[in-house]
C-alpha positions in Angstrom: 114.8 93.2 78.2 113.8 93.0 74.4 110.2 95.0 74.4 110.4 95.7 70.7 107.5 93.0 69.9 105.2 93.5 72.6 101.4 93.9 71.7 99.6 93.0 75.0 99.7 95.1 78.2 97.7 92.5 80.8 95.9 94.1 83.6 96.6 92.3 86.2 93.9 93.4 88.5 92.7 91.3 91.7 95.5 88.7 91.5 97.8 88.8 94.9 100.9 89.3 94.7 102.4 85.4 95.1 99.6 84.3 92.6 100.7 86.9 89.9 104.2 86.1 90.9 103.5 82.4 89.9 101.5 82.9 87.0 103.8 85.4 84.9 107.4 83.3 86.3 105.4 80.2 83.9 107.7 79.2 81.4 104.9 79.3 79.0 103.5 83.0 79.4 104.2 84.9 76.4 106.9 87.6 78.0 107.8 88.8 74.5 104.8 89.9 73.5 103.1 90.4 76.5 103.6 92.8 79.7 101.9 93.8 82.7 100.1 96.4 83.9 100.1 97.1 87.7 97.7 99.7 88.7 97.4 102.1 92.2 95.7 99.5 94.1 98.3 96.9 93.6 101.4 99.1 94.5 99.3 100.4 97.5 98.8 96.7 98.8 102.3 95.6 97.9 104.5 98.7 97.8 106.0 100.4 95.4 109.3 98.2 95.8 106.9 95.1 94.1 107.3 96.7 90.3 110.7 95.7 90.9 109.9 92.7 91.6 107.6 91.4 89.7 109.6 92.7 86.8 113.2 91.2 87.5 111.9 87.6 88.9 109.6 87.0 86.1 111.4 88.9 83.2 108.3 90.3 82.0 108.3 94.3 81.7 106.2 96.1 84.0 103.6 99.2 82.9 103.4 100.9 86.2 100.1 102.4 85.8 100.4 105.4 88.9 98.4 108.0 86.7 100.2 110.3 88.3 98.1 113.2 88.9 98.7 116.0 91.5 99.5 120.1 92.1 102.8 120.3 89.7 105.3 120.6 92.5 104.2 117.2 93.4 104.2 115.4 90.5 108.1 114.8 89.5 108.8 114.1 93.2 106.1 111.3 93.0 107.5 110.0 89.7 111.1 109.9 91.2 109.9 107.8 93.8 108.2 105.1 91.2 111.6 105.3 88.8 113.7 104.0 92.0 112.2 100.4 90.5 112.7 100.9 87.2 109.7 99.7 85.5 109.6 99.6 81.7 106.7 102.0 81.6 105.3 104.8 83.8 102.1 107.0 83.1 101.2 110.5 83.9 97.6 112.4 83.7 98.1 114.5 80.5 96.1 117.0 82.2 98.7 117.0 85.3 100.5 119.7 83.0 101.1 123.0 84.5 101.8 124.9 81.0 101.7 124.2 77.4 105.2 126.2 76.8 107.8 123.3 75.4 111.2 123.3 74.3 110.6 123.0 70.5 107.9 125.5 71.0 109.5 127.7 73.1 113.4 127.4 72.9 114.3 130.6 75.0 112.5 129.5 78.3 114.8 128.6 81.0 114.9 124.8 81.5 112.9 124.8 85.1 110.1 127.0 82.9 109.5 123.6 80.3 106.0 121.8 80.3 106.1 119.4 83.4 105.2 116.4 80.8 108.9 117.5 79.5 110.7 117.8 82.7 108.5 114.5 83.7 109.7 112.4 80.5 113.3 113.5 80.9 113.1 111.7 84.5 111.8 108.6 82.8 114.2 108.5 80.0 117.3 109.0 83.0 115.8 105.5 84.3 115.1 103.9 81.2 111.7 104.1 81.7 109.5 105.1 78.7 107.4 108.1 79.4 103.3 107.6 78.8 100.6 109.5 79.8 96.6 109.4 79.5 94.4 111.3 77.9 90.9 110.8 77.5 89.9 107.5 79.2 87.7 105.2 77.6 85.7 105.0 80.1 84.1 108.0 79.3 81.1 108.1 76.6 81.7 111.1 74.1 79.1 113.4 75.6 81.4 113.3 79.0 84.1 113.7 77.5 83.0 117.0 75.3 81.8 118.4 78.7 84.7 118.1 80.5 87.2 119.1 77.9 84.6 121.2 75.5 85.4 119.4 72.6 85.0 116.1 71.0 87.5 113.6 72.5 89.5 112.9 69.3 90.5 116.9 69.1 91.2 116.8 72.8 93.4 113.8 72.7 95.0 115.1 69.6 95.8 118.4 71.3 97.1 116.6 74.1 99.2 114.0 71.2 100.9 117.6 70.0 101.9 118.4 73.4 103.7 115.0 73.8 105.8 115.3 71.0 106.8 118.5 71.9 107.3 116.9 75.1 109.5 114.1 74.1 106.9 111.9 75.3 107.1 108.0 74.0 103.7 106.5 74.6 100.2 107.8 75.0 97.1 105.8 76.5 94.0 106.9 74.5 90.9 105.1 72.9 90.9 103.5 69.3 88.9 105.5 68.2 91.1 108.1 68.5 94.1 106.5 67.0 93.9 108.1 63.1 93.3 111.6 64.2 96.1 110.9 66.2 98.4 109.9 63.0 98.0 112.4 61.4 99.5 114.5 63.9 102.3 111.8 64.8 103.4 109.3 63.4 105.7 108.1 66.0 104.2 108.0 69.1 103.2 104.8 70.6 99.6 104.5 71.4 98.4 102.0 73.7 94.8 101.4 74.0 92.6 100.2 77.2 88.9 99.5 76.2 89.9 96.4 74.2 86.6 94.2 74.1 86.0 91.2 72.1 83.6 90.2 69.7 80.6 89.6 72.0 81.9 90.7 75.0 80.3 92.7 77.9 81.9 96.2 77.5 81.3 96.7 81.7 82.2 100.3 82.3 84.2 100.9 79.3 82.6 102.9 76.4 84.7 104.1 73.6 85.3 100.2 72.7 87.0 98.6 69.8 88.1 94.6 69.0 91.7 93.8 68.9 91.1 93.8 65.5 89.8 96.6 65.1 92.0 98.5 67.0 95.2 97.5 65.3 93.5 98.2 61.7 92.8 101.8 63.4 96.7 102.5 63.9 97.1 101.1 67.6 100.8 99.4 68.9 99.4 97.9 72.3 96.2 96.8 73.3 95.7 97.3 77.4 93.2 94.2 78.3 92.3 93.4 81.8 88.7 91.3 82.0 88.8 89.7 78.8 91.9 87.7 80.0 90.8 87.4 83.8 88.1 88.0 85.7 88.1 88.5 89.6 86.9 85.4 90.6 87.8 82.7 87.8 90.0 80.2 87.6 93.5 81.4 87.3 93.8 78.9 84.3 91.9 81.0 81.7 94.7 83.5 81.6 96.9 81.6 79.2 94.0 80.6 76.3 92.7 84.4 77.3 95.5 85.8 76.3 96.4 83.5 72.8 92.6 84.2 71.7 93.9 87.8 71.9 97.4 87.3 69.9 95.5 85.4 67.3 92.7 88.1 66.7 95.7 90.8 66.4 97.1 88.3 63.7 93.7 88.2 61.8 93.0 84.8 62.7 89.8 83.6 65.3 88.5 87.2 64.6 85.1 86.1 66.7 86.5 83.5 69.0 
């Protein structure tokens, strides 16, 4: 499966299983440039056996989004059991890591001593999976976020962008508004960015916002959209024209549709 051109990570929240099924197996969804995100709820409805699924029956790559978060021990035995399906895409907490000692940092370590975001992305990269994990989330307003971490949210997302590297780390989920402080500490890393509003929209319960426009002119590679394409509720046939409106704006046209 070709994901070189994909711009649009769909969160498909709310939509059963036979109905997202349907929906993404449409000739006329937009696989190459779209994939899916399945979050916790969905895998604890369906199991985890439906990334799978979803992802071989429809061709369209699959972002598990487990936000795997637990004490370290427990971490890489839950992200074994989500790489038995294969999904293109599987997220960790950044802040699941037990120490900040890496192998480009810390060469003499024995192998077992490694950040877990190391041991977690060589997992990953056995499964031809690609290794993400989240940092900030943009649900957070900037005040929260300098309390919890106790700093501003772009330092603490680019501390935790330096650890990925080290880590080996392919993709990281952060606001746009973080993604230039990011680049200037990598310029590699794939940043993929929930909190994707557009012009007009309600932001809901997201905070640190940006347009798709916006957020590709600040250095983004994927924008992660749920309820501007559908909303729980609506007509399932607002998905498609949702999700064009989106394409366009990345390719400056329709910049306030």
């Amino acid at each position: 499966m070709d994901t070189t051109n994909i711009k649009v990570i769909w969160s498909a929240d709310h939509i059963p299983k036979s109905d997202l099924l349907r929906i993404l197996g449409d000739d006329k969804f937009p696989r190459e440039t779209v994939a899916v995100k399945l979050d916790r709820f969905f895998v604890e409805q369906n199991g985890l056996s439906a990334i799978g699924e979803v992802q071989s029956q429809c061709n369209v790559a699959v972002f598990d989004d487990a936000k795997i978060v637990e004490v370290p021990s427990k971490v890489l035995e839950i992200a074994k059991l989500h790489l038995e399906n294969h999904p293109w895409m599987l997220n960790v907490m950044a802040n699941a890591c037990d120490t900040r000692y890496t192998l480009k940092t810390h060469p003499e370590i024995s192998d077992n001593s490694y950040d877990l975001l190391y041991r977690f992305s060589k997992l990953c990269f056995a499964a031809e999976t690609q290794p993400c994990a989240v940092t900030v989330l943009t649900s957070k307003t900037a005040d929260t976020a300098k309390w919890e971490f106790n700093k501003d949210p772009a330092q603490a997302v680019v501390d935790y962008a330096t650890l990925m590297e080290n880590c080996n780390m392919t993709d990281i989920v952060c606001s746009a508004m973080e993604a230039q402080a990011i680049r200037k500490v990598s310029d590699w890393l794939i940043i993929n960015t929930p909190g994707i509003r557009m012009f007009g929209s309600n932001t809901d319960d997201q905070n640190r916002v940006m347009t798709p426009q916006e957020a590709f002119a600040a250095g983004v590679n994927r924008l992660v959209v749920g309820r501007n394409i559908y909303r729980k509720g609506e007509s399932y046939d607002v998905i498609l024209p949702n999700i064009q409106k989106i394409l366009n704006c990345i390719e400056r046209r329709g910049q306030h549709e």
